[in-house]
C-alpha positions in Angstrom: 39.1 52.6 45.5 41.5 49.7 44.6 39.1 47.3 43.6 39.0 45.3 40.2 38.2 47.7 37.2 34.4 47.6 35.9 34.6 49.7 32.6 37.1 48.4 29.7 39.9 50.5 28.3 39.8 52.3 25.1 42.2 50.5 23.6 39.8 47.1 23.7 36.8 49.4 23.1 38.5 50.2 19.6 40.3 46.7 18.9 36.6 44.6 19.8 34.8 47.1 17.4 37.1 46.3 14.8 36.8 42.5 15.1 32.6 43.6 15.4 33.6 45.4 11.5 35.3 42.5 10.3 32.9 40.1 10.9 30.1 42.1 9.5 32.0 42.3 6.5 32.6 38.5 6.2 29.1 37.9 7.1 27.9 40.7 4.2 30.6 39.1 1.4 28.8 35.7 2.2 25.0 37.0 1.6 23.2 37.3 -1.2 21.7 41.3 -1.3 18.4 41.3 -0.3 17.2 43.1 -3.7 18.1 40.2 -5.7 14.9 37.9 -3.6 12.3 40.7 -5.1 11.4 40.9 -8.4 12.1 44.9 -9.9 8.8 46.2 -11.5 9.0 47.3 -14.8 8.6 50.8 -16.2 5.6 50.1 -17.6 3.6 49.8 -14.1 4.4 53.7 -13.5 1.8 53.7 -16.8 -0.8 52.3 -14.8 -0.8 53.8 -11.9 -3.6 55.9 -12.9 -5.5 53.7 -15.6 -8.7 56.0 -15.0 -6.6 58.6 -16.6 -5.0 56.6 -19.4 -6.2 55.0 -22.4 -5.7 51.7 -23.1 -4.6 52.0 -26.6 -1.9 54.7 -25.0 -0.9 52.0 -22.6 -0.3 49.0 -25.3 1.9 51.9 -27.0 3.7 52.6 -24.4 3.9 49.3 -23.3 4.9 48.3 -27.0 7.9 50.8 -26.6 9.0 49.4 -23.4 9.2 45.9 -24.8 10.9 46.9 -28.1 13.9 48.6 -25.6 13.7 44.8 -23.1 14.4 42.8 -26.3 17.5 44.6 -27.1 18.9 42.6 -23.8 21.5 40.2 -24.5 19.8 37.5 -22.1 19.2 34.4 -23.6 17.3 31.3 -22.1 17.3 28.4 -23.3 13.2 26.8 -22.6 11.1 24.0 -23.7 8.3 25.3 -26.4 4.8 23.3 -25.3 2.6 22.7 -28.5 -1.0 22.1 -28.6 -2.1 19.5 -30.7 -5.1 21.0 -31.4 -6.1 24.3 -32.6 -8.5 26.2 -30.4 -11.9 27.2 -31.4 -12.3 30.8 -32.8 -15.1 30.7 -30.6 -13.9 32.5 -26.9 -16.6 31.1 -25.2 -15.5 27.4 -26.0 -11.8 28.0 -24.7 -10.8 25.8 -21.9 -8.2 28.8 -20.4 -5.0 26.5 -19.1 -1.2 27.1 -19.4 -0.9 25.7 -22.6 -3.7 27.7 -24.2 -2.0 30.7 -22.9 1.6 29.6 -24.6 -0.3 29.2 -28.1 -2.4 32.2 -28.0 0.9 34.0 -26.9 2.6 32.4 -30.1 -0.5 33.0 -31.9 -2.5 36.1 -31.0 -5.7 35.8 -32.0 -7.4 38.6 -34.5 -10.4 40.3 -33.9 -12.5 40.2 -37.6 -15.7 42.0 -37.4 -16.0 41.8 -40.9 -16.9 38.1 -40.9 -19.9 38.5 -38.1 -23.2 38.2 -39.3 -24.6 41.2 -37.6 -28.4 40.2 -38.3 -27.8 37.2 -36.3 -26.8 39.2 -32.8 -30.7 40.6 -32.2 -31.4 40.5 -29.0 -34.1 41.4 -26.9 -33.5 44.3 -24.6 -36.8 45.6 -22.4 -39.6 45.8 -25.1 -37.3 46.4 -28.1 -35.0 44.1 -30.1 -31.3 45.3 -30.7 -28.8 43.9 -32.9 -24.9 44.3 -32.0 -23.3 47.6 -34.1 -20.6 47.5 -36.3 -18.8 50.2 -34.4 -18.2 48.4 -31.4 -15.3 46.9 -32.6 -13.6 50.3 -33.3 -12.7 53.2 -31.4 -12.2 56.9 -31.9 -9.7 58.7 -30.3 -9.3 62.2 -29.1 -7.3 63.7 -32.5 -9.1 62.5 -34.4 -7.7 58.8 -35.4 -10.1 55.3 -35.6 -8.4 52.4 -34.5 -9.8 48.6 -33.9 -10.2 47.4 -30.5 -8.0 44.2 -31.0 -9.3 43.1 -27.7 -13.0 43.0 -28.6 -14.0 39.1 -29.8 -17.6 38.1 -30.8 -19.0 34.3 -29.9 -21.8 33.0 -32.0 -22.5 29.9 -29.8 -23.4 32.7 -26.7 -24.0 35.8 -29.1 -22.0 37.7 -26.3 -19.0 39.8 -26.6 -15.5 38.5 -24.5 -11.9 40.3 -23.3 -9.2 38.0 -25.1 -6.7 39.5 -22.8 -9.4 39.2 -19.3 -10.1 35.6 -20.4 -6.1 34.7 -20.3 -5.0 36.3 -17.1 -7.7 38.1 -15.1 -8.5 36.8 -12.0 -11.6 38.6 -11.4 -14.5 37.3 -13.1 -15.9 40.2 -15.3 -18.7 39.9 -18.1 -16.0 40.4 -20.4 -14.0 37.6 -18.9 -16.4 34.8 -17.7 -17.0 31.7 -20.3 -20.5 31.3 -19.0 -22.3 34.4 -20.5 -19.9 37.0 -21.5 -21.3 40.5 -22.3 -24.9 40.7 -23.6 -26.1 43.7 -22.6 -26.6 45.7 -26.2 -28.4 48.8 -24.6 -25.7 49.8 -22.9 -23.0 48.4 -25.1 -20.8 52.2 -25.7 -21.0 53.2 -22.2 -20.1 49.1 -20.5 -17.5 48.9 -23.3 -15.6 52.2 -22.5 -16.1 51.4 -18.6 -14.5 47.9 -19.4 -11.3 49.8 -21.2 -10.5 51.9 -18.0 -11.3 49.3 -15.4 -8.0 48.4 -13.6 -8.4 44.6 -14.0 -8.2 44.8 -17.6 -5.0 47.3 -17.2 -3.7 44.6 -15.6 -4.2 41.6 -17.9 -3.0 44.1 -20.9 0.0 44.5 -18.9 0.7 40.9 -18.3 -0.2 40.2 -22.1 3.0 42.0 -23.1 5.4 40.8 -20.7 4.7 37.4 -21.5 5.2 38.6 -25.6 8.7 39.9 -24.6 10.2 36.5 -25.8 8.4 34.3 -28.4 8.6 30.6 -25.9 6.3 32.0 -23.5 8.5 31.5 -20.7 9.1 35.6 -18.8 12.8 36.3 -19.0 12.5 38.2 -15.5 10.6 34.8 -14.5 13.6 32.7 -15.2 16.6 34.9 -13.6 14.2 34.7 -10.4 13.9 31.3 -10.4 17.5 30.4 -11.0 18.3 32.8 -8.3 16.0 31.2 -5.6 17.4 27.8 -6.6 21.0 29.3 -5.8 19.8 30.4 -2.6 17.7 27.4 -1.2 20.8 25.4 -3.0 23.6 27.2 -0.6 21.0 27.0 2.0 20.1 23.8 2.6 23.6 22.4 2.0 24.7 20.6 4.9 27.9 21.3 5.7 27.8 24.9 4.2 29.1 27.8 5.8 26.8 30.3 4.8 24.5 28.4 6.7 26.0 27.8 9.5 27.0 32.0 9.6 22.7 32.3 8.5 22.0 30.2 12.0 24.7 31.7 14.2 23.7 35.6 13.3 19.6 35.1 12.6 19.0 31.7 13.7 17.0 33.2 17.2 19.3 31.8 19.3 18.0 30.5 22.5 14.3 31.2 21.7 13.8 27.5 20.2 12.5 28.6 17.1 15.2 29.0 13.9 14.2 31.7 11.9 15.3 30.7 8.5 13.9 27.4 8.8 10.2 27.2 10.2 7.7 24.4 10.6 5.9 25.2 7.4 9.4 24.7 5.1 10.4 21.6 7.1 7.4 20.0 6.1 7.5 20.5 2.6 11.7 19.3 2.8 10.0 15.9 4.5 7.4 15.6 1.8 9.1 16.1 -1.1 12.1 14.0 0.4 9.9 11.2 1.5 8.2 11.7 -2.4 11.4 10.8 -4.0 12.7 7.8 -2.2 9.3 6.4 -2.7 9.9 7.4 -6.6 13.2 5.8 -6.2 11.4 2.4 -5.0 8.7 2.6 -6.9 11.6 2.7 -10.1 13.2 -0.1 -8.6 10.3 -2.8 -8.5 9.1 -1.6 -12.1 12.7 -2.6 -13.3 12.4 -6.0 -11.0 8.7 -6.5 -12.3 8.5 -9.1 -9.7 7.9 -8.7 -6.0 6.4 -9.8 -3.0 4.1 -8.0 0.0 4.8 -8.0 3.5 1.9 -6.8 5.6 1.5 -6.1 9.6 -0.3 -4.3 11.9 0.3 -2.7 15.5 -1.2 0.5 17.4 0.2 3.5 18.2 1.4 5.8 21.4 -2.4 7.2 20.5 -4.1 3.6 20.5 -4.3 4.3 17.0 -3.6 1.0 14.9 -0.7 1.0 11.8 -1.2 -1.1 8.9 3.0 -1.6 7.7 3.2 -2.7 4.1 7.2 -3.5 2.7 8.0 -5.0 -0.8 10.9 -7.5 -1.0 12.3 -7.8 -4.5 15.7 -8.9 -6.6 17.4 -5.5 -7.4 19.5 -4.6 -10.7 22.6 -5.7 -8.3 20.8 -9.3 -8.0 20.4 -9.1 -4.3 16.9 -9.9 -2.6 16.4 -6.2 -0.6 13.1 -5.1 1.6 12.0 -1.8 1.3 9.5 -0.1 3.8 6.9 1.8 1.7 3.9 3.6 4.1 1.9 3.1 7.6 -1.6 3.1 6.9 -3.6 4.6 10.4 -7.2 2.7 11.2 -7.6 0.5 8.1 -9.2 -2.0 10.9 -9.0 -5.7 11.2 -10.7 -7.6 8.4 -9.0 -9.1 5.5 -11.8 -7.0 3.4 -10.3 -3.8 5.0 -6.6 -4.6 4.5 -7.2 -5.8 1.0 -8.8 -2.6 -0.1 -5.8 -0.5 1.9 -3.1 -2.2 0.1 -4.8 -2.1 -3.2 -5.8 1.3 -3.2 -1.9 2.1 -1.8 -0.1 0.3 -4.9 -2.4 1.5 -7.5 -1.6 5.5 -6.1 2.2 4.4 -6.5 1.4 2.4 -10.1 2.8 -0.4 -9.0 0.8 -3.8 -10.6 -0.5 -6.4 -8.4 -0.3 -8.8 -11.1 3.5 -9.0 -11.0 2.9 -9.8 -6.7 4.6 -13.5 -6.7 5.3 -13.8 -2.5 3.6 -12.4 0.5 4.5 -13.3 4.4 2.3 -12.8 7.0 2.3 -13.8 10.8 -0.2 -17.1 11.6 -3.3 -14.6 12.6 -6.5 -16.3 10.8 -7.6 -12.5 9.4 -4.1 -12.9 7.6 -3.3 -16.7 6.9 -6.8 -17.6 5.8 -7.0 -19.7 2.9 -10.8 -18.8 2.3 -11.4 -15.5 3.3 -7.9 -14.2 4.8 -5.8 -11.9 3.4 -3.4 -14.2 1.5 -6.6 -15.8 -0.1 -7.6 -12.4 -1.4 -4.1 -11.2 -2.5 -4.4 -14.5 -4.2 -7.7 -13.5 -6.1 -6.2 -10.6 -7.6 -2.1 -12.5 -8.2 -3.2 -16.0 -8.8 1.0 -17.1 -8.5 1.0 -14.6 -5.1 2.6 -17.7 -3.2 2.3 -17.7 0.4 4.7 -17.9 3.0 4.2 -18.1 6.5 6.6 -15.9 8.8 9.3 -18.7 9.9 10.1 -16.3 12.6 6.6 -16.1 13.7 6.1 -19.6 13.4 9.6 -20.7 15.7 8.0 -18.2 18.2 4.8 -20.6 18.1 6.2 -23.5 18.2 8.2 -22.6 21.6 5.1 -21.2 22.8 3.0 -24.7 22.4 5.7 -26.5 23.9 5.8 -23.9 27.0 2.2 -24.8 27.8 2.6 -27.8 29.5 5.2 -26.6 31.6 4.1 -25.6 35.1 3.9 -21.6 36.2 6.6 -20.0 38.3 6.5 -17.7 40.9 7.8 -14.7 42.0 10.0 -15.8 45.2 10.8 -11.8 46.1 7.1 -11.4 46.9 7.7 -13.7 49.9 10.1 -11.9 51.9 8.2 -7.8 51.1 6.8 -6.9 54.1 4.8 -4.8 52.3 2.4 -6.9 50.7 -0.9 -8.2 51.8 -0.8 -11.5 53.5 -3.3 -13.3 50.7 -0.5 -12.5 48.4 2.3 -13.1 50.6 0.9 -17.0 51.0 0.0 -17.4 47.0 3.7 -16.0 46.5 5.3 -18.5 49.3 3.4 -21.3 47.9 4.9 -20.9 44.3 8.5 -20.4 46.0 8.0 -24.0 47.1 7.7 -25.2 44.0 10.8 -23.0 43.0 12.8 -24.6 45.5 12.6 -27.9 43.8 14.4 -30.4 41.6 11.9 -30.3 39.0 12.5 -26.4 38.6 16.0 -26.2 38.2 15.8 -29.6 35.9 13.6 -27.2 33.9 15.8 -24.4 33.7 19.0 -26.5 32.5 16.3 -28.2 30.0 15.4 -24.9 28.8 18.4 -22.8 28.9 19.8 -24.7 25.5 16.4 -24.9 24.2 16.0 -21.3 24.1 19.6 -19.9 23.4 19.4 -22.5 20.3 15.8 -21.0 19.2 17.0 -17.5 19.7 20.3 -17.9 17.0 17.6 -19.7 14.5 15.0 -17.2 14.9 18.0 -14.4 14.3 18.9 -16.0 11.0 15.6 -16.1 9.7 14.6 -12.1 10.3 17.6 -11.8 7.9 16.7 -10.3 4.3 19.5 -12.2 1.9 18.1 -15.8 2.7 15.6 -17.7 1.0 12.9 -20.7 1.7 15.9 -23.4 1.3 17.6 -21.8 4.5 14.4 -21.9 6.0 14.2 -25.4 5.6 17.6 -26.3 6.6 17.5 -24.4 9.9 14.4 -25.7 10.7 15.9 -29.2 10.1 19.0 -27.9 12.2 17.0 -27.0 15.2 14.3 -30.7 14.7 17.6 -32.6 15.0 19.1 -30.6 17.6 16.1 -31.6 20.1 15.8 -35.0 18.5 19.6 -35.0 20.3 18.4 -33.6 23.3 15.6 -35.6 23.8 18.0 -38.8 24.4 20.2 -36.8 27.1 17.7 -37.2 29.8 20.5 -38.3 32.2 22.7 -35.3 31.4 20.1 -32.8 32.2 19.3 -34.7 35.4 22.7 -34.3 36.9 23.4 -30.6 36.0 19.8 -30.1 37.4 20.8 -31.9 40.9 24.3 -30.0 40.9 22.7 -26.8 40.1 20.2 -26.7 43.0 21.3 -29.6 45.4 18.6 -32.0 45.8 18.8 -35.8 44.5 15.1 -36.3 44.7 11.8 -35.0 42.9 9.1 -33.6 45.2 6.7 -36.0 44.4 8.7 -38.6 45.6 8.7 -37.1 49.3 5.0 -37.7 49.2 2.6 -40.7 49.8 1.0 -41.9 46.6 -2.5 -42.0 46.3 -3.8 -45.4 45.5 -6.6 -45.4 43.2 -9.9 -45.9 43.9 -11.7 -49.3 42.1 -15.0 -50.0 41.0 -16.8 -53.6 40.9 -17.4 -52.9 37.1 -13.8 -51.9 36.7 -11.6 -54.4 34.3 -9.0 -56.3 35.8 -6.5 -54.5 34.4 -3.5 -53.1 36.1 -2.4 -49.4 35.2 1.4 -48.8 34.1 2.7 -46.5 37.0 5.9 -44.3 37.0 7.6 -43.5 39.7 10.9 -41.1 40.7 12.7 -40.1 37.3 11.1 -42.7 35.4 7.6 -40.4 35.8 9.5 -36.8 35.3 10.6 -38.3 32.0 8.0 -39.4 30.5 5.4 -36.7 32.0 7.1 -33.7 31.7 10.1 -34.2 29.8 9.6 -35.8 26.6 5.9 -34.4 26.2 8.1 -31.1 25.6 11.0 -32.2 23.2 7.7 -34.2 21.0 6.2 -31.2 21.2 8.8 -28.9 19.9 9.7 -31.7 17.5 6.0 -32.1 16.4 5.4 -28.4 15.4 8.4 -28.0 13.6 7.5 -30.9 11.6 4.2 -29.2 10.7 5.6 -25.3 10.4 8.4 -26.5 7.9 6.1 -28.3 5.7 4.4 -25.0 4.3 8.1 -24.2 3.6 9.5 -28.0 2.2 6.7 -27.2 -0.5 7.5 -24.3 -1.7 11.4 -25.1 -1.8 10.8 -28.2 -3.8 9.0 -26.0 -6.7 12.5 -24.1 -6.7 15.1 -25.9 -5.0 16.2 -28.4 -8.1 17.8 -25.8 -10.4 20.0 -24.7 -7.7 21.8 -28.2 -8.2 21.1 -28.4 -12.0 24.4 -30.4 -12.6 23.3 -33.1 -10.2 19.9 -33.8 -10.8 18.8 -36.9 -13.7 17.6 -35.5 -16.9 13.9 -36.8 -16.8 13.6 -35.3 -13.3 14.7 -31.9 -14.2 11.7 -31.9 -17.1 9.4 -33.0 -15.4 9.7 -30.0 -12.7 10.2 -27.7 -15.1 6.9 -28.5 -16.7 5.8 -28.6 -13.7 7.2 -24.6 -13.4 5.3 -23.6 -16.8 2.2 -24.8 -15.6 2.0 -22.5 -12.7 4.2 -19.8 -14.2 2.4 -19.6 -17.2 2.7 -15.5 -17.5 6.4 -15.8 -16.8 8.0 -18.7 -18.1 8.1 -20.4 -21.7 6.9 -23.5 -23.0 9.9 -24.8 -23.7 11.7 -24.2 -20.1 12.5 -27.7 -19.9 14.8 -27.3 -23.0 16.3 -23.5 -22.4 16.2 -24.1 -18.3 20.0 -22.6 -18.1 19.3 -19.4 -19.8 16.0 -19.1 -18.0 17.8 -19.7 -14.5 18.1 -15.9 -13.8 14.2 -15.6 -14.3 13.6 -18.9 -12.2 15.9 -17.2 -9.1 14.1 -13.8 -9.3 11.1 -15.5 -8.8 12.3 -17.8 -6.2 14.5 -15.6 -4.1 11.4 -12.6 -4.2 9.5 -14.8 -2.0 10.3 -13.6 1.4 10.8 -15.8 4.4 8.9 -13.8 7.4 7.3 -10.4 8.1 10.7 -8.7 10.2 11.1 -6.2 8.1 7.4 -4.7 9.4 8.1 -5.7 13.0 11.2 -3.3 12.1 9.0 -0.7 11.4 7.0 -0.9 14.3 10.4 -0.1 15.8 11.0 3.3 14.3 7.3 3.8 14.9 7.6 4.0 18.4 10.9 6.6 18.3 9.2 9.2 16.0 5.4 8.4 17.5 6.5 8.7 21.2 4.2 10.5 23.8 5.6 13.6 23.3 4.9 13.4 19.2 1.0 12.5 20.0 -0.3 15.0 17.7 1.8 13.9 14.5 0.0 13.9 11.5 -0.1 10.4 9.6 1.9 11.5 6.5 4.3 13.0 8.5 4.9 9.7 10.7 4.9 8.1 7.7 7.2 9.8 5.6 9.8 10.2 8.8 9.9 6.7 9.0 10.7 6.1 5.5 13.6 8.2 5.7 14.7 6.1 9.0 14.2 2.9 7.5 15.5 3.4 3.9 18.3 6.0 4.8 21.0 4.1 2.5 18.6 5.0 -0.3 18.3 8.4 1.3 21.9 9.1 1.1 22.5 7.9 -2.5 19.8 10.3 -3.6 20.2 13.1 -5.7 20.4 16.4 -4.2 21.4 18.6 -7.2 17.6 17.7 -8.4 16.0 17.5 -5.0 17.0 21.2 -4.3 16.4 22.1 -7.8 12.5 20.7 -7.4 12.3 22.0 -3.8 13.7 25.3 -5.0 11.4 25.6 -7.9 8.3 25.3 -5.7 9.7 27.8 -3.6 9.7 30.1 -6.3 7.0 32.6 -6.1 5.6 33.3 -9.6 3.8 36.9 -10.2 1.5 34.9 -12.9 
């Protein structure tokens, strides 16, 4: 019986149910009440809650009364009157019913006139006799006694049918009173439809409606607007980041443990993404209107799902004058064709009214469907922007140039292949025979060759994925890394002897071998072939073939580069340059900027130098900026997110990439906009 006690005392009984009390209170003080999310009917529905039994004119009475006593409220809003430019027809049947219709006819109620209807003009066949419409349609006798109008009641001479004004502005069930097509033609049974029409719930309804919206004169509910401002208080203390309430909302109600939080499901996090990736777009979008100028940046890749991702970036001079890269969609299966792509792109700029006429750059890798100058992509941008200058990716093109110069070097093999038991003898010899070729002096003089090589291409190629360079950096670090081999290429001896340090050998493998002597023919001429042999053959076989190489395509790659630069480069040395030379490539400017540039550039080229650098710096210098996006691609696309939607993808990775512009955004408006869709409107 001495063992630990199971059951707690009454004294921590009482002191945990206080703490329980306290907290509820804190929790109660933070929440809104729950009757301030539902809109409070007003006295006029208990009216008609038995229309069958009520008369309409009875109900606009009352409903007149109860609108009389909602005025007296001292509520004011302050709303934006919408004005219709045009009248609309007397006719109802030649109303086109939208919201701003409804705001005029609200302002202006429109006045049923009988007196004006040429009744001899109404005839109307019905069965084997012809009826015309009666005069006493329009009015109404009631049970003491009294004849009043039936305001409602309007006549159209283009349909010579009868129309609800009230069921043609806010019925949503198509009567013969309320449809634009016929309206009500049946003149047999006009007393007994009529009457029927009066009691019928739907009109009730619309009558209702009517004179709530007439409670204030701008068409805007009162009730309408306290709701609304009291969702967007809600949603605003909800979705704040940091905010307590929220974090108390998630703690208390947020099913915790069950993976599902219950004040925020799938259905409202989709519309947060949409609407967020919606205005940094619009924030872009703003952004290249102000620059005018910019340039496209276009790549493809596929997917987790196989599924192939057109990428399309702007780059463009900001209002702060610096050369930024924005990330604007991923477009799934557009295909591979320059036709394709160019009808993808278009289609995208036009939807975000961005003109392809102000495109002055576009970078793309050295694909054929892309760099083209018939029928690729470039060529077709080109068609559409004739100054849409074309720029290689230098990146790209460093990668190709190491690639060409890799070719003639011999494969290497995979020496831990050798010594695994496990695999099959054919592959055990094939591996052993490229080990011997490991373990020589050629292999290891190729390593110390290409070590350098390679550590100098990778710094180069990471200067040139930067965004705040243009095409004369281009240039120069090409030039940087052409002389750098250039250099290298007269240090064969230097290489040698790290190579024979490195893996102890003095002589090639070659050498250790008899040479063949080659065979002669009696036609043969009587000429004696130049012959290499020990280092003498290694260098010039293997080891200058690879520095000419590099050397070579360098040349080649910076020339689509060195003419670009030398449209541009002279103003950025204005002082320095003679007087007829700067002229003569400024006229050189107006003829191919014509759109952009004045006539008389060559006179005015210092206050025309901020146009001449927009247009200059907008060009971009490679494609990184969508081999970035492939990047985020593959974190939100993974293969457990196979089944993302393509807007989605797309819209999280525009919030990855362009976060800084996420952050900077206004939320006050974002939570108002979210807030005011969230709103749900009773009509």
């Amino acid at each position: 019986m001495s063992g630990k006690r199971t059951k707690l005392s009454g004294a921590e009984y009482r002191k945990r149910a206080e703490e329980k009390k306290k907290k509820e209170k804190e929790t109660i003080s933070q929440t809104l009440n729950i009757q301030t999310f539902f809109k409070k009917k007003p006295d006029s529905d208990e009216l008609i809650e038995n229309p069958l039994k009520l008369d309409s004119d009875e109900l606009v009475e009352n409903l007149m009364k109860t609108d009389d006593e909602t005025l007296k409220s001292d509520i004011n809003v302050s709303c934006e009157i919408t004005n219709v430019s045009i009248c609309p027809s007397q006719d109802p049947a030649l109303w086109d019913i939208n919201s701003d219709m409804v705001d005029y006819f609200i302002r202006n109620p429109v006045e049923s006139n009988p007196k004006i209807i040429n009744f001899d003009n109404t005839i109307r066949k019905c069965g084997e006799f012809n009826r015309k419409l009666p005069y006493d349609i329009f009015k109404r006798k009631l049970l003491n006694g009294e004849i009043k109008d039936r305001e409602w009641l309007l006549y159209s001479t283009s349909k010579n049918a009868l129309f609800c004004f009230y069921c043609l502005l806010f019925s949503n069930k198509k009567t013969q009173f309320s449809s634009t097509d016929s309206g009500f033609t049946d003149w047999k049974k006009y007393f007994e439809k009529v009457e029927q029409h009066e009691k019928n719930l739907t009109h009730n309804e619309s009558i209702r409606i009517w004179f709530s919206r007439r409670k204030i004169t701008t068409g805007i509910d009162v009730e309408l607007k306290i709701e609304l401002e009291k969702k967007e208080l809600y949603w605003r203390k909800l979705i704040a980041k940091f905010d307590p309430l929220m974090s108390n909302h998630l703690d208390e109600y947020g099913n915790k443990g069950r993976g599902n939080v219950s004040c925020l499901p799938h259905t409202i996090c989709d519309e947060l993404i949409t609407l967020t990736n919606k205005s940094v777009l619009h924030k872009i979008v703003n952004e290249i209107t102000s620059a005018k100028y910019f340039s496209l940046i276009v790549d493809s890749t596929p997917d987790i799902t196989k599924f192939d991702q057109l990428t399309i970036a702007v780059r463009y001079v900001n209002l702060g004058r610096t050369a930024v890269e924005r990330f604007l969609c991923f477009i799934p299966s557009v295909g591979h064709k320059s036709k394709e792509m160019e009808v993808a792109i278009l289609t995208k700029l036009s939807e975000l009214n961005i003109d392809i006429q102000n495109c002055r750059g576009q970078s793309y890798d050295n694909v054929r469907n892309m760099s083209g100058i018939f029928n690729g992509l470039q060529a077709r941008i080109k068609e559409k922007s004739k100054n849409a200058i074309f720029s290689p990716c230098s990146a790209h093109s460093l990668n190709l140039v190491g690639c060409h110069a890799a070719d003639i070097t011999k494969e290497d093999g995979h020496p831990d292949i050798v010594f695994n038991i496990d695999h099959k003898t054919s592959v055990r010899h094939e591996a052993e025979s490229l080990y011997k070729k490991i373990e020589t002096l050629e292999f290891s003089f190729m390593i110390a060759l290409w070590t350098p090589i390679l550590e100098r291409f990778d710094a180069t190629s990471k200067n040139l994925q930067r965004i705040n360079i243009d095409l004369s950096c281009v240039v120069k670090l090409y030039e940087s890394l052409e002389m750098y081999v250039q250099d290298l290429r007269n240090r064969f001896d230097n290489i040698l002897a790290e190579a024979k340090q490195m893996i102890g050998y003095e002589v090639f493998s070659y050498e250790e071998k008899r040479n063949k002597r080659k065979k002669c023919f009696h036609d043969d001429l009587n000429v004696q072939d130049t012959i290499f042999h020990g280092q003498e053959k290694f260098k010039n076989e293997t080891f200058l073939p690879i520095c000419d190489t590099i050397i070579v395509c360098l040349n080649e790659r910076k020339m689509a580069y060195i003419e670009i630069n030398t449209m541009f480069g002279f103003f950025l040395n204005i002082e320095g340059i003679d007087n007829d030379i700067l002229r003569e490539k400024s006229k050189q400017l107006v003829v191919i900027y014509s759109e952009d540039l004045e006539p008389d550039l060559e006179n005015e080229i210092i206050q025309f130098k901020t146009i001449l650098l927009k247009l200059f710096v907008s060009i971009p210098c490679s494609n990184a900026s969508g081999e970035r996006s492939f990047s985020v691609l593959k974190r939100v696309k993974n293969y457990q997110r196979t089944s993302l939607s393509n807007e989605k993808m797309s819209s999280l990775a525009l919030m990855s990439i362009e976060n800084n512009l996420l952050q900077c955004m206004d939320w006050n408006s974002f939570i108002k906009e979210f807030a005011s869709q969230k709103a749900r409107k009773k009509f």
